[in-house]
C-alpha positions in Angstrom: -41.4 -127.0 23.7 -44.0 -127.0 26.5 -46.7 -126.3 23.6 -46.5 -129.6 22.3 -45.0 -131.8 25.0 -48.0 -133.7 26.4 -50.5 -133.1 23.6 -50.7 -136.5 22.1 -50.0 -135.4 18.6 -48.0 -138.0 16.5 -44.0 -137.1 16.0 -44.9 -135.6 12.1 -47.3 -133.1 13.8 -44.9 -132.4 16.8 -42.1 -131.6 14.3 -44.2 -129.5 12.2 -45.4 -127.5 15.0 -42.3 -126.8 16.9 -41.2 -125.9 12.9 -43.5 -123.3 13.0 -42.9 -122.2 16.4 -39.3 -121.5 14.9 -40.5 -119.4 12.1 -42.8 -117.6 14.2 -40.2 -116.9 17.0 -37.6 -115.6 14.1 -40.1 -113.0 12.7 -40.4 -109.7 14.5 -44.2 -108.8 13.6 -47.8 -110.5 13.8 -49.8 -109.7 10.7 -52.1 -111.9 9.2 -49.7 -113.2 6.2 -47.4 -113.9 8.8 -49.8 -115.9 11.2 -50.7 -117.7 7.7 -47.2 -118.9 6.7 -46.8 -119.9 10.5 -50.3 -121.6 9.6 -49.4 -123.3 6.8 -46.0 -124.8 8.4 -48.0 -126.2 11.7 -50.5 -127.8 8.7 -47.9 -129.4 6.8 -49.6 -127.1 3.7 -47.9 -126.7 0.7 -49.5 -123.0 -0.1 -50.8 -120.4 2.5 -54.2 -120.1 3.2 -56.0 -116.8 2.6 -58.6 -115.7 5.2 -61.7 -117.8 4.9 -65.3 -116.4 2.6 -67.1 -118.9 4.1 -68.8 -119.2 7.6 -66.9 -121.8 9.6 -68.3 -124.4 12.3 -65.8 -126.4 15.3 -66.8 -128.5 18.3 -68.7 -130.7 15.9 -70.7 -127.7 14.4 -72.2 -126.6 17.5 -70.0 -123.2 16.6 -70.4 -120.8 14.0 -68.2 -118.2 12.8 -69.6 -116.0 10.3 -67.7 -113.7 7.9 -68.9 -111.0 5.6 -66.5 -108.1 3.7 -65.3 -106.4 6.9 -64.1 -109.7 8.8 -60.3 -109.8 7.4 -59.9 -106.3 8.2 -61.2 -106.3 11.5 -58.9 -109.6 12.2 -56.0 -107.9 11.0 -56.6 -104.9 13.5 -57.1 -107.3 16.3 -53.6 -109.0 15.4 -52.0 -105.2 15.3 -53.5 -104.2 18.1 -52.7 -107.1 20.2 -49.3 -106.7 19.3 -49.4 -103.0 20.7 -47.0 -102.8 24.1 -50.0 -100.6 25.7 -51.5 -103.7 27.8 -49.6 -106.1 30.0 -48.2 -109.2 28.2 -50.5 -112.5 29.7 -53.6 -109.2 28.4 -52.1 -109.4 24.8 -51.4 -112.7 24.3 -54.7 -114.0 26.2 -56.4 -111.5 23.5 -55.1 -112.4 20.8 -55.0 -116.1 21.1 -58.9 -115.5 21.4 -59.2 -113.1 18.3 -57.5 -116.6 16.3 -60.3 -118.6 18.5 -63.2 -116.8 17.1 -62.3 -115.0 14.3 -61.4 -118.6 12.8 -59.3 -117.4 9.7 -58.4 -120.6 8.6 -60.4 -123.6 7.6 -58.9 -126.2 9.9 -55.8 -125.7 12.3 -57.1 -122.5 14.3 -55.7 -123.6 17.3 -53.0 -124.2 16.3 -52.6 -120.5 14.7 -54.1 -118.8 18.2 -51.3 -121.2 19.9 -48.6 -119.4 17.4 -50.2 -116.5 17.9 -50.2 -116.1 21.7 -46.2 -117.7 21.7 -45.4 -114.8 19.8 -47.1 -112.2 21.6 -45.3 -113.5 24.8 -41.8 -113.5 23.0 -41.9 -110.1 22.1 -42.5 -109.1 25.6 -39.3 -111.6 26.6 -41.6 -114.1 28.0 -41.1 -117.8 27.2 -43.6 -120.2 29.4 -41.8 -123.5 30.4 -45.9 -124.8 30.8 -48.3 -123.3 28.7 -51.1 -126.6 28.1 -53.0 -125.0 30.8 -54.2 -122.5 28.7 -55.3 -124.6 25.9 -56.9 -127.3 27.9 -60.0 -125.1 28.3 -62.3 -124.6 25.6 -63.2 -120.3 25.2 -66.6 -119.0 24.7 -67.0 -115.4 22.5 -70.0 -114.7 24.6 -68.3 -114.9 28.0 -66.3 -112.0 29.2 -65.5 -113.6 32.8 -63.3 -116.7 30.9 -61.9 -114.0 29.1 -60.3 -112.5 32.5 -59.6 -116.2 33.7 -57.2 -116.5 30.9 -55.7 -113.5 31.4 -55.4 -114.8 34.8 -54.1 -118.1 34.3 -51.3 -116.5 31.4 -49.8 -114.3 34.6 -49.8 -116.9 36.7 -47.8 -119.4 33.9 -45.8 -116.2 33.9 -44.9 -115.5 37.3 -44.3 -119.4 38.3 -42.3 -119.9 35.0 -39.7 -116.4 36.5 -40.1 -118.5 39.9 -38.7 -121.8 38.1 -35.7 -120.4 36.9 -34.2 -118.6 39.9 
């Protein structure tokens, strides 16, 4: 479990984590009900969240995230087409751990939900990273195309030394 090894979390949000990694590993599709049962398992919820109606703030409300009547919508299509087998896999998962990041569906927990998000993008493709905190150690900007790249950089990079590993 590489996503939650040296994250500091205490053991009840380690457990429910790798929980929902689980769940999210046993279901075939990402769609937004499933990324929000996924959600509500890493949160320790008893009910799913819906997609937010309010704006949202993180990094100690120096971020907004607005929302209006076409933002769940356009999430969902993200979530599909990130899930298309069109791009390479590190280019899907990179883009759609970063459609969780700045969409922000949820009101607390996003990161936890793009982590989900991106595991199970990589899974489909037959990828499983033995090291993945590099990619969540960094903070992403919406505005900044070049990070955007990085990641996608970094992702084949945790993919091609995680295929080196275990030869």
């Amino acid at each position: 479990m590489s996503y939650v090894k040296a994250s500091g979390w205490d053991s009840a949000r380690v457990e429910r984590v790798c929980a929902a990694l689980a769940a999210e590993r046993s279901d075939s599709e990402l769609t937004f009900e499933r990324l929000a049962e996924w959600h509500r398992i890493a949160m320790g919820a008893g009910e799913i969240e819906r997609f937010r109606v309010l704006p949202a703030f993180a990094k100690g409300g120096r971020e907004r995230y607005g929302v209006d009547a076409t933002t769940a919508g356009e999430f969902a299509n993200c979530l599909r087409e990130g899930a298309e087998p069109g791009m390479a896999p590190a280019a899907r998962a990179a883009r759609v751990y970063l459609d969780v990041c700045f969409f922000h569906p949820f009101s607390d927990g996003n990161g936890r939900a793009a982590m989900l998000a991106f595991d199970h993008v990589l899974g489909r493709a037959g990828v499983v990273l033995d090291q993945a905190g590099p990619v969540f150690a960094v903070s992403r900007r919406a505005d900044d195309p070049e990070g955007a790249r990085e990641l996608v950089r970094l992702v084949d990079i945790l993919i091609a030394a995680t295929e080196s590993r275990a030869r």
